[in-house]
N, C-alpha and C positions, 0 to 999 in steps of 0.2 A: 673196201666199202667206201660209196662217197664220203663228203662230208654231207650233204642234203640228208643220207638213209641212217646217220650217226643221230642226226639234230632230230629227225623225227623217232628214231625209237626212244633217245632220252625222253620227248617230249613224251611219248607212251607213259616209260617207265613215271615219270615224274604224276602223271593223271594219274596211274592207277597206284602208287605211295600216297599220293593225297585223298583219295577215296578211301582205299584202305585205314588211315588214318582216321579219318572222320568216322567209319563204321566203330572203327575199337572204339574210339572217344565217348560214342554213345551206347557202347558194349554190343557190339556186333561183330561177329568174327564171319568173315565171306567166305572163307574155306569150310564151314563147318556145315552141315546139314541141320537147317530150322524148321521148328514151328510158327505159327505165326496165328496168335490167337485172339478176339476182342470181347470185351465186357464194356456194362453201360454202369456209370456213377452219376448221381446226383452232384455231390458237390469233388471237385476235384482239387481244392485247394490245397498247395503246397507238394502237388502229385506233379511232376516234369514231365518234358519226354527223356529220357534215360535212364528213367527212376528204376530200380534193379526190381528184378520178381525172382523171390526167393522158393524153395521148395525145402521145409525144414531146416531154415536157417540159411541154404546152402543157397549161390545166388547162380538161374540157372539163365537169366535173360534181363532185359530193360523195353522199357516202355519204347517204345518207338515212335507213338503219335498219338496226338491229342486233338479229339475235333466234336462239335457240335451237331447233335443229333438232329438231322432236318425234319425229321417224322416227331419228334417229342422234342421242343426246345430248352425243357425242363434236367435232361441228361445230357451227358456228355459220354462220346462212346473213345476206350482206349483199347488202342491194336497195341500188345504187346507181343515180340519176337523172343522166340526161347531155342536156346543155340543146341541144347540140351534135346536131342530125338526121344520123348518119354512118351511112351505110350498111355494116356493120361484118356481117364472114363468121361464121360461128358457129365457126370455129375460134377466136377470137377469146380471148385468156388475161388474165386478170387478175392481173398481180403484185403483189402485196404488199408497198413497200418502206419505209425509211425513209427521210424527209425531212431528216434533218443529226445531226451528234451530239447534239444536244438539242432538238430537235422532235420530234413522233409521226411517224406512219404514213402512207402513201398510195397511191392503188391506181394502177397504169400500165397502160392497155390495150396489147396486143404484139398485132398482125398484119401479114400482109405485103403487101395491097393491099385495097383497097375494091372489093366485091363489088356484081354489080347485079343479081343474083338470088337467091332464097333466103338473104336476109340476114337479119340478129336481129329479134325483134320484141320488142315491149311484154313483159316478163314473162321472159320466156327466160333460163335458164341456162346460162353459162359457165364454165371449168374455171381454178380458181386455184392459185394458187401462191405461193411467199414466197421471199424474196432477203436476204442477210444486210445488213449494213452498208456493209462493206469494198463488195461486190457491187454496190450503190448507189451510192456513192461513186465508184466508178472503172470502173464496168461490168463485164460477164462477159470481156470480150477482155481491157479492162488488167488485169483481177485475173489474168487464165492468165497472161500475160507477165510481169505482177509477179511474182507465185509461181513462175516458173520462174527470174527471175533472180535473186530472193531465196533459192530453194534451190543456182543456183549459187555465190551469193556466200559462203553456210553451208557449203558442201564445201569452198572456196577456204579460209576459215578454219581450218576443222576440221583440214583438209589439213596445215597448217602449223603446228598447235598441237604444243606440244613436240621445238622443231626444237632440233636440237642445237648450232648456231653463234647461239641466241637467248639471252639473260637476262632476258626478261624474265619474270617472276615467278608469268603464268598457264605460260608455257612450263618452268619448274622445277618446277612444280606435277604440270604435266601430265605431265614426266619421272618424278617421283619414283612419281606415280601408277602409269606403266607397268613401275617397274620393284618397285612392289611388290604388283598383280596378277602377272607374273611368278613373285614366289618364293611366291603364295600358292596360284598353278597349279602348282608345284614341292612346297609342302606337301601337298597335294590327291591327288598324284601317291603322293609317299610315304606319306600316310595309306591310301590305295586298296592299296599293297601289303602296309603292314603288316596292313590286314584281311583280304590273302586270305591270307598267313601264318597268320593268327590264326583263318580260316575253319574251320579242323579242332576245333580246340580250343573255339570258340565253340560249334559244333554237336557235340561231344562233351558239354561242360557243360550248352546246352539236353537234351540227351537223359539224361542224370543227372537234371538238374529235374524230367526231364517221369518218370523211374523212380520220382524220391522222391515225388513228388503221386501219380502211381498207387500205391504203396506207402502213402500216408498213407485215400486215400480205400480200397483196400481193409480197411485195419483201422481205420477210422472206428470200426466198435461194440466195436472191443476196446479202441481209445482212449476212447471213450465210457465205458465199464462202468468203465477204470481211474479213470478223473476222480469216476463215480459212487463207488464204493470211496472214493476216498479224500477225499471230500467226508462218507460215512459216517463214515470212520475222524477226522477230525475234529469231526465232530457228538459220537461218542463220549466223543471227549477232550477235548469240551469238558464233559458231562458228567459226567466221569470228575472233574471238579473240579482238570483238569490247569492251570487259572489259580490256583487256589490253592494248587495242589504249588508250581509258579513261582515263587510269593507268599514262601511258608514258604523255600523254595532259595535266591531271592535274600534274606533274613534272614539265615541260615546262612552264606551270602556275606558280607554285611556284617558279621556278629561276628566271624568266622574273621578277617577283614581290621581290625579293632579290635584281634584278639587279637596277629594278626601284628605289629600296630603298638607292643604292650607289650612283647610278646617281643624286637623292635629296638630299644626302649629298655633294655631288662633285658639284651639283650645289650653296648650302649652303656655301661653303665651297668659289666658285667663289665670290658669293656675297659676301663674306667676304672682299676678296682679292681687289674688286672695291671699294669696301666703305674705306678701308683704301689706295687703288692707289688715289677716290677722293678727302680722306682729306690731303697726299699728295700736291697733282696739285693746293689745295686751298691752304694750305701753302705758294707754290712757288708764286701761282700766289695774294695774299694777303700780304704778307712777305715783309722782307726790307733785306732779306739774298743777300750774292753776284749772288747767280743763280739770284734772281728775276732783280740785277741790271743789270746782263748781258742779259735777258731776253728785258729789258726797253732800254738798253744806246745803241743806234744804233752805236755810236763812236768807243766804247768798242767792239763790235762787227767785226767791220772792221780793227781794230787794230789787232786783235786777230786773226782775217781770213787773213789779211796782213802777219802776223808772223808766219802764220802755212804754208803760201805760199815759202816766204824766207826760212823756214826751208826744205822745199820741194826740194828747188833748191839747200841750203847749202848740201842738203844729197849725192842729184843727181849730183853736182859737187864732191864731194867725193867721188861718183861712179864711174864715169865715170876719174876723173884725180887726183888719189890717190898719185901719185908724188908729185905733189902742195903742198901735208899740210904732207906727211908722207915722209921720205929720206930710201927706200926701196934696197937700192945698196948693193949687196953683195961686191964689192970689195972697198966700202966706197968711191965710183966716186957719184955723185949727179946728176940726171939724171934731164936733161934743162926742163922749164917746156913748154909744146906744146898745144895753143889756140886752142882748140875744134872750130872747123866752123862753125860747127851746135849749139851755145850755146842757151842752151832752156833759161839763165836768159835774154839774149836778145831780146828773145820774150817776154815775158812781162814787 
C-alpha cells in the first residue's frame, strides 16, 4: 500500500473517531437503531441539547436540538433522539423535569403500555409538559400526601396558637394581637356610628359648598370686572404718584416722631425744673431763713410795706419839689420853698 492510500485511510479513520465521539458526548450511539422524536416547551430554561430523556428512571436518549418555533415565537420545539427502538403510543407525554437541586433539566417519557400498532414514528410530535422540583423529587402521589399532611399539621399549629394556659411568647404574642384587633373592631364600630351621626351634617355642609361654588361661578364676571376695577384703581394710584405721597408721609412721620422726642425731653427737663422749684418752696416754707420769718411775722411785714410806702412818697416829693432837698440856682439865690396843695403824704 502506498503511503498517499496509508495517509488517506488514517485520515478516514481519524473523521469518523471524532464523529463518533461527538455523537457519544452528546449521547448518541451511530450503530444503534433510533427514534427521533419533538415536543414544543414554553420555557426551556436550564433544558440543553444532551439533556438525557428518561423512561422510568431509565435513560433511554438526549436531546439533540433546541430551536425556536417560527409559527409560534412563544415556544420552543425539542427534537429529542432515543437510541432505545420502543414502540411508544402517540399518547405518549414528555415531562419536563429537574434532575437534583443543582443539576439541569431532563425529559421523562410517561405512558401506560407499549403499543403494536400505530405507534410514533421518525419525526412525530408529542405533547409536553413541565413538573416543578418538589414534584420531581417526590413524585405527583408523595407531593398530594405531603401537602395534605403539611396542611394538616399548619391547622394543628395555627389551632393552638395563643392558647391561654401557654407562655410561650409566639402564644402572648398572638394573645395580645387578638385582643387588639378586637378593640380596633370596637374603634371601627364606633367611628361607623359617629359618621352616620355626623351624616346629616356632613351632607348639609357639602350642600352649602356645593351653594357657595354655584354662587361663586355665577358672579364670576362681576367678580372679574371687580378684580379689573381694582387693578385700574391701582394702576391709577400708582400714577397718581401715591409712592411718593408715601414717601413725603413717612418723612412727616419721622420728624413728628423727632419732634415728640424733644418735646419728652423738654418735658423731662420741666419736671426737673418743678422738682427742684418744690424743694425750694419746701425749704422757704420748713426753714427758719429770713424769707420764711418774713413770710410768718405779720409785723415785719407791715413795717416793711409801711417803708416801701414812705419811700414812695420821699421819692414823689423829690419829684415833684426838688428845691426842698437840692439848692438848684444858677445865680446862688435859694429859691423859697412852695407847699404843693395837692400833697399825696397828706393823703395817707
Amino acid at each position: 500500500m502506498s503511503k498517499e492510500a496509508k495517509i488517506g485511510l488514517l485520515s478516514i479513520l481519524v473523521i469518523f473517531a471524532l464523529i463518533y465521539g461527538y455523537k457519544f458526548v452528546v449521547g448518541q450511539n451511530i450503530f444503534q437503531k433510533s427514534l427521533t422524536l419533538k415536543t414544543k416547551y414554553a420555557d426551556v430554561s436550564q433544558l440543553t441539547e444532551s439533556s438525557p430523556v428518561y423512561v422510568n428512571g431509565f435513560k433511554i436518549g438526549a436531546v439533540s436540538r433546541i430551536e425556536l418555533n417560527a409559527e409560534n415565537v412563544d415556544e420552543m420545539i425539542v427534537t429529542m433522539r432515543l437510541e432505545r427502538a420502543l414502540n411508544l403510543p402517540k399518547s405518549t407525554l414528555a415531562v419536563q423535569q429537574s434532575e437534583g437541586l443543582v443539576g439541569g433539566k431532563g425529559i421523562a417519557l410517561k405512558f401506560d403500555e407499549v403499543c403494536s400498532n400505530n405507534c410514533l414514528q421518525n419525526g412525530d410530535f408529542i405533547e409536553g409538559s413541565s413538573v416543578g422540583l418538589l414534584s420531581t423529587l417526590l413524585g405527583e402521589d408523595d407531593l398530594g400526601s405531603m401537602t395534605e399532611d403539611m396542611a394538616t399539621s399548619v391547622k394543628e399549629v395555627l389551632g393552638k396558637l395563643g392558647d391561654e394556659n401557654s407562655n410561650a411568647a409566639i402564644d402572648k404574642i398572638f394573645r395580645n394581637l387578638s385582643a387588639t384587633m378586637e378593640e380596633m373592631a370596637e374603634f371601627a364600630a364606633s367611628t361607623n356610628k359617629m359618621l352616620e351621626r355626623s351624616s346629616k351634617n356632613i351632607e348639609l355642609t357639602f350642600k352649602n359648598m356645593e351653594a357657595i361654588t354655584k354662587n361663586l361661578a355665577d358672579n364670576n364676571a362681576q367678580i372679574s370686572g371687580l378684580l379689573t376695577n381694582l387693578e385700574g384703581i391701582t394702576g391709577d394710584l400708582k400714577k397718581g404718584g401715591l409712592d411718593q405721597t408715601i414717601g413725603n408721609a413717612n418723612a412727616t412721620l419721622a420728624e413728628a416722631e423727632k419732634a415728640m422726642i424733644n418735646l419728652e425731653k423738654t418735658l423731662n427737663q420741666s419736671n426737673d425744673t418743678f422738682t427742684k422749684l418744690n424743694e425750694v418752696l419746701d425749704e422757704v416754707k420748713n426753714g427758719d431763713g429770713s424769707l420764711q420769718q418774713l413770710l410768718r411775722d405779720k409785723d415785719l411785714y407791715d413795717n416793711m410795706s409801711s417803708t416801701a410806702d414812705n419811700l414812695s412818697l420821699l421819692l414823689q416829693d423829690l419829684r415833684l419839689n426838688p428845691s426842698r432837698y437840692v439848692n438848684i440856682s444858677v445865680f446862688g439865690k435859694k429859691q423859697p420853698y412852695v407847699k404843693p396843695e395837692d400833697d399825696p403824704a397828706k393823703k395817707n
